[in-house]
N, C-alpha and C positions, 0 to 999 in steps of 0.2 A: 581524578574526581571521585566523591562517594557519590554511589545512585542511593534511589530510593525506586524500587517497583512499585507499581499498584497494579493490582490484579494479578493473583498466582494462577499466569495462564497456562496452559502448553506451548505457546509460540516464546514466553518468557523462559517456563522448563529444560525447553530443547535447543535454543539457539540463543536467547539474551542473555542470561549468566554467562555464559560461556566466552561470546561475544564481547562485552563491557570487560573483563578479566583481561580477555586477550590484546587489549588495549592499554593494559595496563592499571584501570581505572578498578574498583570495587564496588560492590554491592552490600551495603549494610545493613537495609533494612525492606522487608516487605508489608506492605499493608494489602491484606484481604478485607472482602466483607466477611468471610466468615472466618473464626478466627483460628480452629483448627487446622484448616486449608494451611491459612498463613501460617502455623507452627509448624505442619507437614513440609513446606515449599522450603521454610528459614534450616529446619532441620536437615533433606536432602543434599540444601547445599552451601552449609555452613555459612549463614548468614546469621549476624548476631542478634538482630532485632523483630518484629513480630508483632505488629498489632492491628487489629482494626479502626484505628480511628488517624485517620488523615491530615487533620486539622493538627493537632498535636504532633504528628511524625514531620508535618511542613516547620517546625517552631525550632529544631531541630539546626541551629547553624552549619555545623559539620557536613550537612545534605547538600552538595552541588548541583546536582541534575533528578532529574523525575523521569523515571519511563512510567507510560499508563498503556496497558493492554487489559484495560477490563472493558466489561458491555458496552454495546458503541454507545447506548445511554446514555453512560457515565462518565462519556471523556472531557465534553465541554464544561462540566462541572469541576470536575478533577484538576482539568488542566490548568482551566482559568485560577483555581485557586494555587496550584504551585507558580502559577509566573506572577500573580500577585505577593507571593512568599519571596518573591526576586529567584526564583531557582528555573535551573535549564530544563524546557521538558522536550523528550522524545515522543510525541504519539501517534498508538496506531490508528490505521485507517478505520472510514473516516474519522477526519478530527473531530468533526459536530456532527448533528443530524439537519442542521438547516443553517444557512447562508450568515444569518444576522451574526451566529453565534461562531462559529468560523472566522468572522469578520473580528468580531471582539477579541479572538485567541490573538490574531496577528496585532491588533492594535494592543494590547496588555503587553505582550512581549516586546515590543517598540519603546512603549513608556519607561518597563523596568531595564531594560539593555540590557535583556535575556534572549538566549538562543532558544527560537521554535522550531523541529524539525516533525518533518510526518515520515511513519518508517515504511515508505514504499521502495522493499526489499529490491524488487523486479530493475529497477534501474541499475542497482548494483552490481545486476549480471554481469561477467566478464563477456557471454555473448551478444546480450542483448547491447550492450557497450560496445562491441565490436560490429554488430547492425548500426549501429549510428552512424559509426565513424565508414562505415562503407557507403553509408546512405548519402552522406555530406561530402564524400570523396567524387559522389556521381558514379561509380560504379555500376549500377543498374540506371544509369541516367533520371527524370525525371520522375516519382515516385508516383504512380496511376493510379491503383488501390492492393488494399493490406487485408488478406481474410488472418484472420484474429481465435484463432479459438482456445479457450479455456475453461474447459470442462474439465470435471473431478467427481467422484464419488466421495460426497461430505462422510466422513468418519462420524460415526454412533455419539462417539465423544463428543465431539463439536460439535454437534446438531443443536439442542436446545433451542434459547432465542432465536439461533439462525433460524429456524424453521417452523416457530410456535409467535412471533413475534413481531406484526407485522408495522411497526413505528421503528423500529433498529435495524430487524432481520432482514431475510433476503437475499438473494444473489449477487441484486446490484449493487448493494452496498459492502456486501464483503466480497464478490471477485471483481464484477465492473469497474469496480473505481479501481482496482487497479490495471486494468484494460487501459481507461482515459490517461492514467499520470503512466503508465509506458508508451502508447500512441506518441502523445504530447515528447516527451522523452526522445523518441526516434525520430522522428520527424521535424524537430522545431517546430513547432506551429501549435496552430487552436483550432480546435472542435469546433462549428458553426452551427449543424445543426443536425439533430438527431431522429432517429424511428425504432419503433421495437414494439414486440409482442413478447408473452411470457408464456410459461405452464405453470401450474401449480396441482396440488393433492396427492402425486407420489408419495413422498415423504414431509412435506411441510402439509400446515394446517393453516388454518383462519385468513386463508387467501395470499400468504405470504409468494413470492416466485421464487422456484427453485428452477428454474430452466429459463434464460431469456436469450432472442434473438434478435439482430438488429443492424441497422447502418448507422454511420457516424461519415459527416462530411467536414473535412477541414477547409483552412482559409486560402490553402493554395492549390486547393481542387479535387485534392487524394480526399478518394472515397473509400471507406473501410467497412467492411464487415463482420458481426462479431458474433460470437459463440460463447455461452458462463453456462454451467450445470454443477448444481451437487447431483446429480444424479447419472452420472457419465461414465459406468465402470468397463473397467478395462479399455478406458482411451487416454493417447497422448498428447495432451498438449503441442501446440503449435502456431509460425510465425510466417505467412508467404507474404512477400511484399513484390509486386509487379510492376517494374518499371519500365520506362522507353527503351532502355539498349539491355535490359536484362534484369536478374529475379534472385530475392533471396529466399533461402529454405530454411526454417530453423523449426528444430524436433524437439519436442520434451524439455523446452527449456524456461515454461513458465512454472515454474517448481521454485519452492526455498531452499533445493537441494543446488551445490555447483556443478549441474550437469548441461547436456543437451549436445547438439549438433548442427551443423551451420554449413551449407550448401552455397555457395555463388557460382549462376550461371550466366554467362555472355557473352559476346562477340570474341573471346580467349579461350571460351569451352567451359568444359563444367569442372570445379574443381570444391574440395572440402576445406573449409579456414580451418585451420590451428586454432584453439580455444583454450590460454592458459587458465582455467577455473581456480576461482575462488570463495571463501566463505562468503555471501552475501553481506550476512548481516553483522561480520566484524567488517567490513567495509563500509558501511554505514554509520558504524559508529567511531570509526578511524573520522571521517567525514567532520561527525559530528562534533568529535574532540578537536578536529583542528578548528572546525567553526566557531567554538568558545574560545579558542585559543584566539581567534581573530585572525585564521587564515583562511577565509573566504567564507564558503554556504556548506548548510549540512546538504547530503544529498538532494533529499526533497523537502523543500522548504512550506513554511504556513501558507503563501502563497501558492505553493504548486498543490495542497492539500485541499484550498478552496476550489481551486481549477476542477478537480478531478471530482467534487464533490455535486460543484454545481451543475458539472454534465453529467454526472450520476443522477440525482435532482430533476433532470430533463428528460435521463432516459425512463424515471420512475412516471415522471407524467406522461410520457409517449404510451405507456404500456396503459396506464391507466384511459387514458383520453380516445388511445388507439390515431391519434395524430402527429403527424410530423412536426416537431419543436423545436425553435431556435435556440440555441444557448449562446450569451453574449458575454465577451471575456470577462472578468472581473477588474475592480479599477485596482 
């Protein structure tokens, strides 16, 4: 397949050229809003094409698929207009910023029998894959509750919108929602209903949250607890899930690097799983190309993108309302 990126991000810089390639698939052409960016991005990495204007790069037959990593702003605009072009899009979290328009991504792509995926990297894990598959084996017996944390010190670089921008930005929307589509992920199940409180004024402005805390209750009784910071330096990421006959441990492994470590403990004693690691995010796009191929679903599909969105959605009015919110599956 030819791609087409939109947004010369860093997450595109560092791991999706490299990823799409590795697939075997190409990268043609990049569209920025500004258009040096897109000449700097096309030139790094030998891509042939280079423009600002998206409407025109869509008109383009040769274009099979669209990745979009630009501002969360811009993605239901974006997106909607390449699945109206008939073309595949990958995008990043979240897909919209509100429900309606979410809803419309999945129905566009329906109409044209184009593949929508959302790239939530984190399911990808070869560990966090391997918490599943422990989790469903009964291993730790009956799943009780999950403390969650993912906290990071936001890089300089990426701050921006994240932290000046309070309709896109924020914590919730760029780590929580990936908290809810891994929960959802390991557990089979749905979020029922949520609580949280936030920080803000370290390093974010105009009331944005850069620190939030909270539960999350699912439908089959696992209570979870969770932890998101750009402001978190010098700490590791982690995964404990507590169940009836025993507990998983898992260390540093909400990263887009293939790393971490994986502890199970239980009536067998405590032992360390073997984790054969791999690139997340050519796994997602292996996914993704057998998806268009018509062998099954990309990873995280427009539907699991709404899931994650709307309990993001919930957690954003818990923190605001300061009340405990229900969130109700999507149809």
């Amino acid at each position: 397949m030819n791609w087409l990126l939109v947004g010369a991000s860093n997450v595109a810089h560092e791991w999706i050229v490299s990823a799409i390639r590795n697939v075997g698939d190409e990268v043609t052409t990049i569209v920025s809003g500004n258009l040096e960016r897109a000449k700097d991005f096309a030139n790094q990495h030998g891509i042939s094409n280079f423009t600002t204007d998206l409407k025109q790069a869509l008109q383009n037959e040769e274009i099979d698929a669209v990745y979009i990593s630009s501002a969360n702003s811009l993605h239901f605009e974006q997106a909607i207009a390449a699945l109206k072009a008939k073309k595949h899009v990958m995008c990043e979290k979240p897909m919209a910023l509100n429900i309606s328009d979410a809803k419309a991504m999945i129905s566009q792509a329906e109409i044209n029998g184009v593949v929508l995926g959302i790239n939530y990297h984190l399911r990808n894990s070869a560990l966090i894959k391997k918490m599943r598959e422990l989790i469903a084996a009964g291993s730790i017996g009956d799943v009780l509750t999950i403390r969650f944390c993912h906290a990071v010190s936001l890089p300089e670089k990426l701050q921006g919108w994240r932290i000046n921008t309070p309709s896109e930005g924020g914590v919730v929307l760029d780590i929580t929602v990936h908290d809810i589509d891994t929960l959802r992920f390991l557990l089979d199940d749905e979020p029922v209903s949520v609580n949280a409180m936030a920080q803000t004024g370290l390093i974010s402005h105009n009331n944005v949250s850069e620190t939030v805390m909270g539960t999350i209750e699912f439908a089959k009784g696992t209570l979870v607890s969770f932890f998101d910071s750009f402001t978190a330096k010098h700490f590791q990421t982690s995964i404990d899930v507590i169940g009836t006959k025993g507990t998983l441990l898992a260390q540093n492994t909400l990263t887009q690097q293939p790393v971490g470590t994986l502890q199970l403990n239980n009536i067998d004693g405590s032992q360390s799983i073997n984790i054969e690691h791999e690139n997340l995010y050519i796994t997602s796009f292996e996914k993704f190309k057998n998806a268009v191929e018509n062998h099954g679903q990309p990873a995280a599909t427009g539907y699991d993108g709404l899931r994650s969105l709307e309990v993001s959605l919930a957690v954003q009015q818990a923190i605001a309302n300061k009340t405990n919110v229900l969130t109700v599956a999507g149809e």
